[in-house]
RODO-2510 file (C-alpha; in nm, 4 decimals, decimal comma):
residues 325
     n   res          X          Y          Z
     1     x    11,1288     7,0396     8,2557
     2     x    10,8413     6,8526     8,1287
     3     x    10,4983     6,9023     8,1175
     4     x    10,2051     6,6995     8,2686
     5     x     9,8219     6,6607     8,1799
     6     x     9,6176     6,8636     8,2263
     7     x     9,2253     6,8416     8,3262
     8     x     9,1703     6,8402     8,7064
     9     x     9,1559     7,1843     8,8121
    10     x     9,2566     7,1154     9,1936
    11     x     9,5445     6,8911     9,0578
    12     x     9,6803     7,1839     8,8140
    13     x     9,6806     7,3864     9,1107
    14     x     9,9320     7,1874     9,2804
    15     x    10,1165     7,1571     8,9819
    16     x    10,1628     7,5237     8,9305
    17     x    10,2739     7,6073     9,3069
    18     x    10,5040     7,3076     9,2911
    19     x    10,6615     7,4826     8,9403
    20     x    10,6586     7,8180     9,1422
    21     x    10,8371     7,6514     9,4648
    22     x    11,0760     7,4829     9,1984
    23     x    11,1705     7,8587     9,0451
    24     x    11,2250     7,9788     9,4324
    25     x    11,4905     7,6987     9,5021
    26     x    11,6639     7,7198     9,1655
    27     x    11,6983     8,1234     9,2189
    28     x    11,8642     8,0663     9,5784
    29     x    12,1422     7,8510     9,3871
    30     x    12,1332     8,0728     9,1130
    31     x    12,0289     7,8650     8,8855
    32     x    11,8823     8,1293     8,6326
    33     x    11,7350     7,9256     8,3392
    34     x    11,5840     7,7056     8,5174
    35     x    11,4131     7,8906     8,7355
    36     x    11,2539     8,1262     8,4344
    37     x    11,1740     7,7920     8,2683
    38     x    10,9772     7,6732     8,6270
    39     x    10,8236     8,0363     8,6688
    40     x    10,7078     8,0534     8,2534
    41     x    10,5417     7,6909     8,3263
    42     x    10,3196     7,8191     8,6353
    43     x    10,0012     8,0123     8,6665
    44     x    10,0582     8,0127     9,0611
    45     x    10,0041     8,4014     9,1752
    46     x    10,3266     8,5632     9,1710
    47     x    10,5161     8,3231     8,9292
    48     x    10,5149     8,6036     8,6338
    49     x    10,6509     8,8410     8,9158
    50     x    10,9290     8,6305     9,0070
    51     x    11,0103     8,5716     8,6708
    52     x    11,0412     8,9675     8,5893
    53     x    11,2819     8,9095     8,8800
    54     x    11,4801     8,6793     8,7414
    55     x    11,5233     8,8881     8,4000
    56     x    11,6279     9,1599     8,5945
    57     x    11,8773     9,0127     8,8354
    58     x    12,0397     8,8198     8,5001
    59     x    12,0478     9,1563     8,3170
    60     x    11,7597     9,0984     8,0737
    61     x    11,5664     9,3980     8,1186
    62     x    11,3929     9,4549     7,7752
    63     x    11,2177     9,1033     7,8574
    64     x    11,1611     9,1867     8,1922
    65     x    11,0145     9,5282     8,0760
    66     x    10,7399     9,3486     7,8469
    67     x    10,6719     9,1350     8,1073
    68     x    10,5996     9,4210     8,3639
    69     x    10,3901     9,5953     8,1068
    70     x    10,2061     9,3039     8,0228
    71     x    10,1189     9,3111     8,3804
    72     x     9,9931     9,6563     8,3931
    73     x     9,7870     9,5920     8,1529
    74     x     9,5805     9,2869     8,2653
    75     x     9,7304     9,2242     8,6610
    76     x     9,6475     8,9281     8,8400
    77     x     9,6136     9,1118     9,1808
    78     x     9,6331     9,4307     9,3932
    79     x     9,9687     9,2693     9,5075
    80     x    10,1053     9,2064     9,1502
    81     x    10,0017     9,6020     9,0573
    82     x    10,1468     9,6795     9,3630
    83     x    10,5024     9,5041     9,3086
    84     x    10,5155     9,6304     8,9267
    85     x    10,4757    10,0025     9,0321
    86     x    10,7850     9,9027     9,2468
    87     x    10,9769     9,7618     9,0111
    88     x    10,9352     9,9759     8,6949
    89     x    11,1250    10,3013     8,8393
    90     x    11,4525    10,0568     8,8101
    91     x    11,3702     9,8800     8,5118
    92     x    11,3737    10,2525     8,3398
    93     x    11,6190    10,3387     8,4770
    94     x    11,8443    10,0420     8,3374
    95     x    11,6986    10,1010     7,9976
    96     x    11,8165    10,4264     8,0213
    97     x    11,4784    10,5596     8,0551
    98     x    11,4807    10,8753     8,2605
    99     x    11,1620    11,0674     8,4332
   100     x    11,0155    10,8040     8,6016
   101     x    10,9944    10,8431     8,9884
   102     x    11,0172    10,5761     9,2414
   103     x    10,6891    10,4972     9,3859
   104     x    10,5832    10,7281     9,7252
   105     x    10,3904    10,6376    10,0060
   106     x    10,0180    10,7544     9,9297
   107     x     9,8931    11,0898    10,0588
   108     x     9,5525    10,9064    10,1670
   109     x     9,7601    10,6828    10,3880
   110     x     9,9898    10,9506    10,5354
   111     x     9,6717    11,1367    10,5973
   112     x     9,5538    10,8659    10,8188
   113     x     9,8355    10,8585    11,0645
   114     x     9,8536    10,9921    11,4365
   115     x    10,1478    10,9703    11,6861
   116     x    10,0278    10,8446    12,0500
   117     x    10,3067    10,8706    12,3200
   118     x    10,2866    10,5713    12,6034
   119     x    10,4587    10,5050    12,9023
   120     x    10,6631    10,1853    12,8951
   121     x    10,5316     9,9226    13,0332
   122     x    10,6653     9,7654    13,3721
   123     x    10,6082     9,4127    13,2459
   124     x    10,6147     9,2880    12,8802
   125     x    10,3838     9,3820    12,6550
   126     x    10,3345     9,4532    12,2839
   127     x    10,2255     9,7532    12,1706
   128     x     9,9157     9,6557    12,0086
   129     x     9,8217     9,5704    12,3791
   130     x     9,9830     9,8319    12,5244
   131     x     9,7764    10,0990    12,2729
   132     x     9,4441     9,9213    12,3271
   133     x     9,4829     9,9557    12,7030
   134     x     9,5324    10,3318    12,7141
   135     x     9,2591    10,3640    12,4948
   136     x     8,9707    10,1599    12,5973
   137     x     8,6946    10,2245    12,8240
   138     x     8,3032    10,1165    12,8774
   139     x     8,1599    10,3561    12,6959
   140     x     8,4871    10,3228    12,3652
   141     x     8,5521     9,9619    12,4376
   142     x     8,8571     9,8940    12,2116
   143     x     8,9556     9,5190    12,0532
   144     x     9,2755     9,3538    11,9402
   145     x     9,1539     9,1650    11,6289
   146     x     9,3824     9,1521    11,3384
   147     x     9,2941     8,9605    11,0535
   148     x     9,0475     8,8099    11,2953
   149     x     8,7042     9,0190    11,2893
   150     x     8,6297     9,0760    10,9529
   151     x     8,7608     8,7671    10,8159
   152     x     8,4817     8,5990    11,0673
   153     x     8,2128     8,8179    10,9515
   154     x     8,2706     8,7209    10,6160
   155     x     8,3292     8,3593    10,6877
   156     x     7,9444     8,3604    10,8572
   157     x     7,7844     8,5323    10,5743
   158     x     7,9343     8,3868    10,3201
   159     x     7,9724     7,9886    10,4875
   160     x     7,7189     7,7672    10,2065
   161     x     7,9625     7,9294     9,9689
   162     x     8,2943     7,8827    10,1547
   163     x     8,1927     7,4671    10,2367
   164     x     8,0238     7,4312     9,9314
   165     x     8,0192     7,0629     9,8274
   166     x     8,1855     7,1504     9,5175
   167     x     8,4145     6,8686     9,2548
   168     x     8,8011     6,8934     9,3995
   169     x     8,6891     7,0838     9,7208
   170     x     8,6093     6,8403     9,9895
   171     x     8,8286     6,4761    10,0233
   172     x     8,7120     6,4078    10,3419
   173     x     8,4969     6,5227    10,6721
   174     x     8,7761     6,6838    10,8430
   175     x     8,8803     6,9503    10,6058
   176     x     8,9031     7,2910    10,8049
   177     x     8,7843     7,4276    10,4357
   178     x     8,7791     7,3758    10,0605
   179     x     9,0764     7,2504     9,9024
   180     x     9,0938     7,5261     9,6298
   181     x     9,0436     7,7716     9,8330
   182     x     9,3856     7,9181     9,6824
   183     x     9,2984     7,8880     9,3720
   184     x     9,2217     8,1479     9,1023
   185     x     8,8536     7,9985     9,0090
   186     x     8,7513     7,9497     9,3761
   187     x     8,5258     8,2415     9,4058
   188     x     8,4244     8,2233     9,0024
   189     x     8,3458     7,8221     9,0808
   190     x     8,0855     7,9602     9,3662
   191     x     7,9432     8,3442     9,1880
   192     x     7,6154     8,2546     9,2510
   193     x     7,6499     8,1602     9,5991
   194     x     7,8497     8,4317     9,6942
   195     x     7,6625     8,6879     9,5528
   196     x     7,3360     8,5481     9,7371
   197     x     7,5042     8,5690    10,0687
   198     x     7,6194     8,9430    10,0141
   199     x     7,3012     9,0611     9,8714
   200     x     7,1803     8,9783    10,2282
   201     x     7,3969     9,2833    10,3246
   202     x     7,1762     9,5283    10,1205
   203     x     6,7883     9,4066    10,2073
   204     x     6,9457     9,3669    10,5997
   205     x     6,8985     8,9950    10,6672
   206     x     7,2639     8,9718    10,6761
   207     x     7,2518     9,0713    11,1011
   208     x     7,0502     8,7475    11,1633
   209     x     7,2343     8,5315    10,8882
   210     x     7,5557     8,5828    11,1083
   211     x     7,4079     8,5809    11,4394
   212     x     7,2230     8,2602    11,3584
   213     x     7,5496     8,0725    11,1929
   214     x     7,7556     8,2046    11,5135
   215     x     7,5554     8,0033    11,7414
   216     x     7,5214     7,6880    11,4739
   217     x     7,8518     7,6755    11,3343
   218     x     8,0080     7,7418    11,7434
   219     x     8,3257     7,5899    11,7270
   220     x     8,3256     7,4225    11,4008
   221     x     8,6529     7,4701    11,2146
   222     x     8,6889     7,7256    10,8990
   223     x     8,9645     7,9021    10,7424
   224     x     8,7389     8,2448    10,8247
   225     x     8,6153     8,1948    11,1372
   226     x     8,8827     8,2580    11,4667
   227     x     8,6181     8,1159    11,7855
   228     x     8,9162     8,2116    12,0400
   229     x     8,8780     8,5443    11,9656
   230     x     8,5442     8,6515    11,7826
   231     x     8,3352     8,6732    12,1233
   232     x     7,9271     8,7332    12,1485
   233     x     7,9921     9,0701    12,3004
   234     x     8,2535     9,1705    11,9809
   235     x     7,9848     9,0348    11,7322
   236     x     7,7019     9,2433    11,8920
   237     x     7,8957     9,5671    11,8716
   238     x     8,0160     9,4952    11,5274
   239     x     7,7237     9,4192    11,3636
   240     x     7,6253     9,7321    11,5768
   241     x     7,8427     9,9600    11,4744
   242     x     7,9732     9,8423    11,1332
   243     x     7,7521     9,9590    10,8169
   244     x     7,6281     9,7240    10,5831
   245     x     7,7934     9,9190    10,2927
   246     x     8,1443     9,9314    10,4687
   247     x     8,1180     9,5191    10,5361
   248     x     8,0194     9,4767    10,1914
   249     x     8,3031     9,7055    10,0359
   250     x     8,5514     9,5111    10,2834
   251     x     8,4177     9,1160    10,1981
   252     x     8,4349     9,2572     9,8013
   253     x     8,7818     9,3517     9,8291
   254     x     8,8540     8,9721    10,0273
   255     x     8,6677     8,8007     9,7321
   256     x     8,9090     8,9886     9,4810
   257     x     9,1867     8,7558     9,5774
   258     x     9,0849     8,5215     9,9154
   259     x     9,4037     8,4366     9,9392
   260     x     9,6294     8,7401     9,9902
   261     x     9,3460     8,9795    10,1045
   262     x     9,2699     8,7485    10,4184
   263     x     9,5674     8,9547    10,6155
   264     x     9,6872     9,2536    10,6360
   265     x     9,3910     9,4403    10,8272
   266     x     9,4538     9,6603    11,0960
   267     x     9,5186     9,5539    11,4454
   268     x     9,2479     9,7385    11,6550
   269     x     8,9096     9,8003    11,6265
   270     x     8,7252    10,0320    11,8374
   271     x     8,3857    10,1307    11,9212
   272     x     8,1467    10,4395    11,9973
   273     x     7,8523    10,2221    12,0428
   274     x     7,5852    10,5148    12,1550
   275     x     7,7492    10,6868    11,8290
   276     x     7,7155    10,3629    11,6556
   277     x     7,9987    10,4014    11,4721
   278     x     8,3894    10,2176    11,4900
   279     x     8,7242    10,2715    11,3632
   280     x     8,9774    10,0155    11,2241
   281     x     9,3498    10,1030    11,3743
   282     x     9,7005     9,9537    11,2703
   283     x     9,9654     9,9938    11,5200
   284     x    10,3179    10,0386    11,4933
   285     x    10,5844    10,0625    11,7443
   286     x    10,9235    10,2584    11,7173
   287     x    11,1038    10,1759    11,3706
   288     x    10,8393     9,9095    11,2696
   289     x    10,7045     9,9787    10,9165
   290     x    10,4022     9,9236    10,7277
   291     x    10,3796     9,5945    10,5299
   292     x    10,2647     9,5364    10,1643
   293     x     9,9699     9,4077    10,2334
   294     x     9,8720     9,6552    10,5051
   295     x     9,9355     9,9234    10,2532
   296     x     9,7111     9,8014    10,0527
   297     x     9,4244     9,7612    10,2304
   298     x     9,4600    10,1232    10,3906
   299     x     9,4930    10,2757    10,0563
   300     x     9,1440    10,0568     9,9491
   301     x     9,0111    10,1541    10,2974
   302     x     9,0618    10,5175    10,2382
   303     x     8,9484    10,5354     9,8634
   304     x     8,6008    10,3977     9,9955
   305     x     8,5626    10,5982    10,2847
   306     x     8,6481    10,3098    10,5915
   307     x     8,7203    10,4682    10,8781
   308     x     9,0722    10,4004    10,8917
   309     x     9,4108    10,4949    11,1403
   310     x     9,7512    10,4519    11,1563
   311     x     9,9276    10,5127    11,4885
   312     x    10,2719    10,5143    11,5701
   313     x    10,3602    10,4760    11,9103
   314     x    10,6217    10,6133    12,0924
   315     x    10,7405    10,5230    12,5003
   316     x    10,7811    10,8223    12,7058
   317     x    11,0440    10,6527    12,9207
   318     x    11,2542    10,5535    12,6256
   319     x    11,3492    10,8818    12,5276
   320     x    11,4103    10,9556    12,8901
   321     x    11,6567    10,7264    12,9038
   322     x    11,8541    10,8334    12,6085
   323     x    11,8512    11,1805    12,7279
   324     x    12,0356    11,0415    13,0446
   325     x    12,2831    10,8281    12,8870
***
């Protein structure tokens, strides 16, 4: 495998998620050695990961085990911390190393779950849908947003920092956003301008900043912004009802690593608007499961004091039925 040169940031990129797409193909065929040799060339987030897998599938667990450690000490993201603390327990445990559990979900999370029970729906429906129905009303109006809503909070604020006209960002006028936006350095490349937009969140400018862009920017594409569902009503009540300290803590976390911490937020959102107050919600539905990158964003959520659920719906009718048969 041989290298290339080096310079252009934006073209380096590429270059290191080609190497890491490389390592992916030569694992499915097994192809070991080369694809440690594709994963050691790349910088792309999660090649070092994939290449601690590789030692440990081909019984190298010593190098892996350096690797992991070397990771601990100076991770590249929440995920990578998160997929380390995985791995180690059977690392250890092929070294021979006893006393080391396997991780556990976290007490803050389990803390934050409730059970609702539903009746199934006549028609089709998912539960998301199904939970926000039973719950909302005038005075608790209740949303289905995803990733959407804060994602398009921050992509108002923060927009001269997200389009700007940085070298290797724009090619041409059509670009729904920056080039780089996956790359490591796009938030360094634009410090300034980011922090200028959030600081807006502390001397409270930041409420007409985003009502002001929403009405400019109406329609215009962005990698932040969702204009099918973020509606005038839903941005009134959120800027309502959201704090200033709990958006910044939230867009802080999304700068960390823009491009894993974009998903993973909770499905609903709802609202005490005379309380002025809200509550993010992730739903789950009978044997569904949490997902990495759920996890960690209710673990940040609840370290920082975001009011945060996690409800796991059951259908009334369903256990009828198995009672019967």
């Amino acid at each position: 495998m041989v290298s290339c040169p080096r310079g252009h940031a934006w073209l380096e990129q590429r270059r290191a998620k080609l190497l890491w797409r490389i390592g992916q193909a030569c694992e499915r065929t097994q192809d070991w050695t080369r694809a440690e040799q594709a994963y050691a060339l790349s910088n792309y987030p999660g090649a070092r990961h994939r290449r601690m897998r590789v030692y440990e599938r081909t019984g190298r667990l010593a190098e892996a085990m350096a690797l992991a450690q070397a990771a601990q000490t100076t991770p590249e993201s929440d995920e990578e911390v998160q997929r380390v603390a995985r791995m180690l327990p059977r690392i250890r445990r092929g070294l021979g190393q006893a006393g080391f559990p396997s991780v556990r979900p976290v007490p803050a999370i389990a803390q934050a779950r409730i059970e609702v029970e539903l009746e199934l729906p006549s028609t089709p429906t998912s539960v998301e849908h199904a939970l926000r129905t039973h719950w909302h009303t005038d005075t608790a109006p209740v949303f289905y947003v995803e990733n959407a809503l804060i994602n398009a909070l921050f992509g108002l604020l923060c927009w001269p920092a997200i389009f700007q006209p940085l070298p290797g960002a724009f090619f041409h006028p059509f670009q729904s956003g920056p080039a780089d936006l996956g790359a490591p350095d796009f938030v360094q490349r634009r410090t300034d301008t980011f922090e200028v937009c959030l600081a807006s969140l502390d001397d409270g400018t930041y409420r007409d900043l985003i009502t002001q862009r929403f009405a400019d920017k109406q329609g215009t594409q962005s990698p932040f912004v969702f204009w099918g569902v973020l509606t005038e009503p839903l941005l009134a009540l959120a800027l309502d009802c959201f704090p200033a300290a709990h958006l910044k803590l939230l867009f802080q976390r999304l700068l960390r690593d823009v491009r894993v911490n974009r998903t993973g937020f909770p499905d609903l959102v709802r609202f005490w608007p005379a309380e002025r107050r809200y509550e993010l919600v992730e739903v789950k539905g009978p044997g569904d499961r949490l997902q990495d990158n759920q996890l960690r964003w209710l673990q940040y959520c609840a370290e920082h004091g975001i009011p945060t659920r996690v409800c796991h719906v059951r259908w009334r009718s369903s256990e009828a039925l198995e009672r019967a048969a």
